[in-house]
C-alpha positions as CSV (number, residue, x, y, z in Angstrom):
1,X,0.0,0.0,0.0
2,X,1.3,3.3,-0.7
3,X,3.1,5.7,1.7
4,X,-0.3,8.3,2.1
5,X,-3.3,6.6,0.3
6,X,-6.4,8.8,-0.2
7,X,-10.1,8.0,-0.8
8,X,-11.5,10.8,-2.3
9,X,-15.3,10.6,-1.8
10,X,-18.0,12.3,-3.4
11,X,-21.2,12.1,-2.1
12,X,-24.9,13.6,-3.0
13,X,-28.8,12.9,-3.5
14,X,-29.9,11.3,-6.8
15,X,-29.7,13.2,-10.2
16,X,-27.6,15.6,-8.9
17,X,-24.8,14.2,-11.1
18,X,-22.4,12.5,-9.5
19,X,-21.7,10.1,-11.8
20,X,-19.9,12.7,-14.4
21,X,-18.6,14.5,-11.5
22,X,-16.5,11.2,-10.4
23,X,-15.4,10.0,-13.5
24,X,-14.0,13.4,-14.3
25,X,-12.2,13.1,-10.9
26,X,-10.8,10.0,-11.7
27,X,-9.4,10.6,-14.9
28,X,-7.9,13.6,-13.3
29,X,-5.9,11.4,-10.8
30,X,-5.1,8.9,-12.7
31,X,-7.5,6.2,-10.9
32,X,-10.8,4.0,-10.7
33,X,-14.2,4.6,-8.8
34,X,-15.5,2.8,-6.3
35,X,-19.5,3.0,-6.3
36,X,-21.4,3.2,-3.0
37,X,-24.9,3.4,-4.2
38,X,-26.9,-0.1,-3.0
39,X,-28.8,-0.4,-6.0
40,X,-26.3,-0.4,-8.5
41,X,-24.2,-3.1,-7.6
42,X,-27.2,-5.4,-8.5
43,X,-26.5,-6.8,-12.3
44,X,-30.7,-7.4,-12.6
45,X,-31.1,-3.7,-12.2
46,X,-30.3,-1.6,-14.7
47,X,-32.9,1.3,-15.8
48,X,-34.5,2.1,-12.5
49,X,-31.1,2.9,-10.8
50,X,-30.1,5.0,-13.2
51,X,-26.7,2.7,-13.8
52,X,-23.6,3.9,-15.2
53,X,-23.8,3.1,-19.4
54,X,-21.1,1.4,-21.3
55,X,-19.6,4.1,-22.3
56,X,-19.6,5.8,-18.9
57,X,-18.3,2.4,-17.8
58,X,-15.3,2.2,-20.4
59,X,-14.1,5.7,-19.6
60,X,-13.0,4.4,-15.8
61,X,-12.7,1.5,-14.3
62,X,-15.7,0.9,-12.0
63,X,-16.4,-1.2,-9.2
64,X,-19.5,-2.2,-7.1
65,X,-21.2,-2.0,-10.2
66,X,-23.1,-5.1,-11.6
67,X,-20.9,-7.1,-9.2
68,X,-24.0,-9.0,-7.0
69,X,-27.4,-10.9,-8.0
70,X,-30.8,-9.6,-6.5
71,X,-30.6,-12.9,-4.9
72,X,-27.6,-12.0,-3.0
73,X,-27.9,-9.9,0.1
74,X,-26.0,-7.1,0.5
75,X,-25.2,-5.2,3.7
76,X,-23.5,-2.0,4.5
77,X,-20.9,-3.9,6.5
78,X,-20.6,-6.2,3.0
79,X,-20.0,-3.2,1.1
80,X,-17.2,-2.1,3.8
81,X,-15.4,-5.6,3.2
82,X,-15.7,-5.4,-0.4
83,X,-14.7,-2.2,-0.7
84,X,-11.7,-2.1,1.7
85,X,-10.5,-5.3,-0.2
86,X,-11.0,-3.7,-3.6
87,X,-9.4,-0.5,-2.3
88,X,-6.4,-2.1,-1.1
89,X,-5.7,-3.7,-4.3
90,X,-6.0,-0.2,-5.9
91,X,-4.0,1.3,-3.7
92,X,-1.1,-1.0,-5.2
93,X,-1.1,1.2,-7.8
94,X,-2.6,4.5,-7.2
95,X,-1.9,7.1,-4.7
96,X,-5.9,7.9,-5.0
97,X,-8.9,6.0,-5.2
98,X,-12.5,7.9,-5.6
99,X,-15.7,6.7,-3.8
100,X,-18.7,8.0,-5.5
101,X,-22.3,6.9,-4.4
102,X,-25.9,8.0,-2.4
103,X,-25.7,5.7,-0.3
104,X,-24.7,7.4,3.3
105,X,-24.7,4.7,5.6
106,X,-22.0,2.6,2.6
107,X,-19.4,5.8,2.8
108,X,-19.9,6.2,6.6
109,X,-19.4,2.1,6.5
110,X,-16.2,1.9,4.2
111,X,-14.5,5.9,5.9
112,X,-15.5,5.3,9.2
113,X,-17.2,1.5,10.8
114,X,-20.0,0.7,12.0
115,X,-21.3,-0.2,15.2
116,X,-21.1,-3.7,16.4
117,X,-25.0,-5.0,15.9
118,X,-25.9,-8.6,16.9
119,X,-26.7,-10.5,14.3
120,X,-30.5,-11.7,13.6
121,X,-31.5,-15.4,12.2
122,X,-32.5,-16.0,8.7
123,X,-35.5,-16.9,9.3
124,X,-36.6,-13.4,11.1
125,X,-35.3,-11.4,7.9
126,X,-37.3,-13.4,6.1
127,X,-40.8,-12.8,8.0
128,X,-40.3,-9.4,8.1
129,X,-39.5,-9.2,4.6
130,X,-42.7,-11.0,3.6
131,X,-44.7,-9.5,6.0
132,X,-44.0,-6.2,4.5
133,X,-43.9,-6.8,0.5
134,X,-47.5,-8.3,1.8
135,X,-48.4,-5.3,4.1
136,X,-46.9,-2.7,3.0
137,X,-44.8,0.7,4.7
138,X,-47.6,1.9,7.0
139,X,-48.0,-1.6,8.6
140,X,-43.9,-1.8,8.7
141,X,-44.0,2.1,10.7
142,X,-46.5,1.0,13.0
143,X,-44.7,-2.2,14.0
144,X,-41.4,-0.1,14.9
145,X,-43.4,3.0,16.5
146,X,-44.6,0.0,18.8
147,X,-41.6,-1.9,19.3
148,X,-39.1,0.7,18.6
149,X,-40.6,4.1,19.4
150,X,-36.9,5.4,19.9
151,X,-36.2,4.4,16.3
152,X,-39.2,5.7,15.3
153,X,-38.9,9.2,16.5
154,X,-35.2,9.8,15.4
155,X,-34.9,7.2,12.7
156,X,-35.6,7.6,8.6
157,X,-38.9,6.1,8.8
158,X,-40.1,6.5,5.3
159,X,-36.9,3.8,4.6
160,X,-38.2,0.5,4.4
161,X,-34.4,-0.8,5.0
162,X,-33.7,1.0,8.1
163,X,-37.3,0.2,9.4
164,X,-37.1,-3.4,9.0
165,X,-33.0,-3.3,10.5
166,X,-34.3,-1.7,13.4
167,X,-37.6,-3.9,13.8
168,X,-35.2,-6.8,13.1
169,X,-33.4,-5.6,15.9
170,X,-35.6,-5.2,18.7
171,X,-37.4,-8.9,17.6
172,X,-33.8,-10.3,18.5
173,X,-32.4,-8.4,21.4
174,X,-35.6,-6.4,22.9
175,X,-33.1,-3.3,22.4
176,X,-33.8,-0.2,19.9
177,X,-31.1,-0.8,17.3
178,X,-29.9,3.0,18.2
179,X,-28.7,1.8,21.6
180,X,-26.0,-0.3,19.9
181,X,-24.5,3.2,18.2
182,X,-21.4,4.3,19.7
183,X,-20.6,6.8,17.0
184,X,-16.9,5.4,17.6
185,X,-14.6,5.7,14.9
186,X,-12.5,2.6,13.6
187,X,-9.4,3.1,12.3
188,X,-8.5,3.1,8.4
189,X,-5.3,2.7,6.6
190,X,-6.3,5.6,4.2
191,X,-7.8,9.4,4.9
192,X,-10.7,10.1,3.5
193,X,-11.5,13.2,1.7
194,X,-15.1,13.9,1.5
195,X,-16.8,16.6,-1.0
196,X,-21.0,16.5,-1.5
197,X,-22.5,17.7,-4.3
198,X,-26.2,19.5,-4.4
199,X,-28.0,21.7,-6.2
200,X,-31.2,24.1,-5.6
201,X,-34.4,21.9,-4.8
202,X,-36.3,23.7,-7.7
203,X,-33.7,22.4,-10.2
204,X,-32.5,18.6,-8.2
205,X,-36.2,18.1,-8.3
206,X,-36.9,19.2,-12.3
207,X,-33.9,16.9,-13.0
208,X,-35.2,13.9,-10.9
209,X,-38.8,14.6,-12.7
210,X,-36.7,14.4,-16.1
211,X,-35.1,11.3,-15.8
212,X,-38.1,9.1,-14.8
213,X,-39.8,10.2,-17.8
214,X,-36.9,9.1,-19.5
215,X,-36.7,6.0,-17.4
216,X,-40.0,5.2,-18.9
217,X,-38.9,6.1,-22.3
218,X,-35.5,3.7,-21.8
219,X,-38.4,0.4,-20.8
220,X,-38.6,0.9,-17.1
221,X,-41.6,-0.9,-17.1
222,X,-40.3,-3.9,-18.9
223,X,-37.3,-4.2,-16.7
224,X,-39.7,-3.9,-13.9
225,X,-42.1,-6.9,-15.0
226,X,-38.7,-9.2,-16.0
227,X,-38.5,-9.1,-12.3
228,X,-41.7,-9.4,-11.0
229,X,-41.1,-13.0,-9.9
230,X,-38.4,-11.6,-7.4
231,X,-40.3,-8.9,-5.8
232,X,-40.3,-10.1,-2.8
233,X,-36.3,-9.7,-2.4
234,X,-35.1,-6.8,-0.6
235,X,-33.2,-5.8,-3.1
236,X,-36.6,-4.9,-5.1
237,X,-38.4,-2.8,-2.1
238,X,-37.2,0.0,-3.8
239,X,-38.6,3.1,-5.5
240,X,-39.0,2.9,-9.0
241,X,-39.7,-0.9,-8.7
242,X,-41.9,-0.9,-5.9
243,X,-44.4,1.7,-7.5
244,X,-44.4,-0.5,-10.9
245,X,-45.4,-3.7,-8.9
246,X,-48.1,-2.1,-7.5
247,X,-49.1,-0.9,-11.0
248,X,-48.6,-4.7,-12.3
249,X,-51.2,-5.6,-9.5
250,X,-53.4,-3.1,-10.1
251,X,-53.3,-0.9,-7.3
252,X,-53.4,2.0,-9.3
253,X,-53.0,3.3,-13.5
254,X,-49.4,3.4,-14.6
255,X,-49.6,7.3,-14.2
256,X,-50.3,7.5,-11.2
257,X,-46.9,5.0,-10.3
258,X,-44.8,7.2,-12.5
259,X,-46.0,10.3,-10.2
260,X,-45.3,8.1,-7.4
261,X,-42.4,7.1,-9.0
262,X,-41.2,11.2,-8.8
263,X,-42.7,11.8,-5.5
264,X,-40.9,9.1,-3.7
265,X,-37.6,9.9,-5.5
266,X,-37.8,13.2,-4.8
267,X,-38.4,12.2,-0.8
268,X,-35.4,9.9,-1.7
269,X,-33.0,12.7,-2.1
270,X,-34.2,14.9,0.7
271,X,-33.7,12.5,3.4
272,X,-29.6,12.2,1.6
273,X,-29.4,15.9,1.6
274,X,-30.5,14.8,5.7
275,X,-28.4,12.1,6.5
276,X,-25.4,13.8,4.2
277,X,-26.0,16.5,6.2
278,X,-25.1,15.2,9.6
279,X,-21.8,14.0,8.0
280,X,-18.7,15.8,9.2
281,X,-15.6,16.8,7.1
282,X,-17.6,17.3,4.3
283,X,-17.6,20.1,1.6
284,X,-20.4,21.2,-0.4
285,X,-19.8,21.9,-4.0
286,X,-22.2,22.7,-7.5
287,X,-21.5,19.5,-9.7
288,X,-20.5,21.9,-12.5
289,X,-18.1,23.1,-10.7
290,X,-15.4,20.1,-11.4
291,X,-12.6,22.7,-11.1
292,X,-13.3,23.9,-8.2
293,X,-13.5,19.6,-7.1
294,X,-10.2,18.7,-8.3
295,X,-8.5,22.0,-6.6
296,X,-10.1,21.1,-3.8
297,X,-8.9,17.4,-3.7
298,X,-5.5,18.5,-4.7
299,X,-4.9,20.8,-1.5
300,X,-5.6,18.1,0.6
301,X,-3.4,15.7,-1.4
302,X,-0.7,18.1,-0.7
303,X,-1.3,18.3,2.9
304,X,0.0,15.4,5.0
């Protein structure tokens, strides 16, 4: 590993663009991106989580991209593992390595560690699971606001992830998964770097509207029907698939999904904007502002 590796992260809600941003990045350094969105690493998703294309792909060498099945499960302590192994290799050759992604709790996972939470059977994910792709969100929020009403009154509980961690949680150990946070910081052979890109809600919003309609356009809804027979995974009780299921069911007329589609998407990026928010060490930038990225990366570099 090299003297002073770096992870230079970039971070931000979805649409805002971080996608070019990183790539740019990385070909400025000399180095490859490491995704941290939870979506995109699924190879059976490809439309609805607004994946990388080929030639975005060939530019830089990505990774956590198409690299796990729905069938798979993939946790944010997984993603740490992977990542740390797949950084280490990098760092064989590069000085730098950029980390680009949504996903909050995957950079906070991978810069920093997480908490040390007991582990819950197989057979309890499983119930839960089912229980809510039968139920649905309301029933999943009034399970936790009665077993976990600490969750439930500091935790994201429009996430159907987080809700059914924490409810997972509390079924297993009677405790409210936030009593296992230490907020204790694990070492890392690396510094991190972290930058987060937003723009003004009027125009993140107009862009997240954009691309579902060209989502749609792309064959969202024939992505979304290949996997129907999977939608109970948890890889699928997410938005963009979850609305189109309900469509395929007949819960409602494919407009209305599509506008749920935008709604939910658009609650999506507020509650990153949230969580990103809390993060410290962080730098906010405009995404077009890719100089102003790269200068700010390159003073850090230079500092030990």
């Amino acid at each position: 590993m090299k003297k002073h590796p770096s992870v230079l992260v970039i971070a931000g809600p979805t649409a805002v663009g971080k996608t070019a941003v990183a790539i740019e990045v990385a070909r400025h350094f000399g180095t490859e991106i490491i995704s941290a969105d939870s979506r995109q690493c699924y190879r059976e998703l490809n439309i609805g989580v607004a994946r990388p294309d080929k030639d975005e792909l060939d530019q830089v060498p990505h990774h956590f991209i198409a690299s796990h099945s729905i069938q798979q499960e993939v946790t944010a302590a997984g993603f740490a593992d992977y990542a740390m192994e797949v950084a280490h290799r990098l760092f064989q050759q590069h000085d730098q390595v950029v980390m680009a992604g949504g996903t909050g709790l995957y950079i906070r996972a991978f810069c920093e560690g997480l908490d040390d939470i007991p582990d819950v059977s197989a057979e309890l994910r499983g119930l839960i699971q089912d229980s809510y792709a039968q139920k649905g969100l309301t029933w999943l929020q009034e399970e936790v606001a009665a077993k976990d009403p600490l969750f439930y009154q500091k935790g994201e509980i429009l996430n159907p992830q987080r809700l059914m961690r924490a409810l997972e949680v509390v079924e297993t150990t009677g405790q409210s998964i936030l009593s296992f946070h230490t907020g204790q910081q694990q070492e890392r052979p690396f510094r991190s770097i972290r930058i987060a890109l937003d723009l003004p809600r009027e125009e993140l919003y107009a862009r997240i509207n954009t691309r579902v309609d060209k989502m749609m356009e792309a064959g969202l809804l024939e992505e979304v029907k290949s996997l129907y027979p999977y939608r109970s995974l948890n890889a699928l009780q997410t938005v963009g698939y979850a609305e189109l299921f309900a469509y395929l069911d007949g819960t409602h007329s494919l407009e209305r999904a599509v506008e749920l589609i935008k709604q939910n998407t658009r609650r999506y990026a507020k509650r990153q904007l949230t969580w990103l928010r809390r993060m410290t060490d962080i730098q906010w930038f405009h995404p077009a502002d890719t100089t102003g990225i790269i200068n700010f990366f390159s003073q850090h570099l230079q500092e030990r």
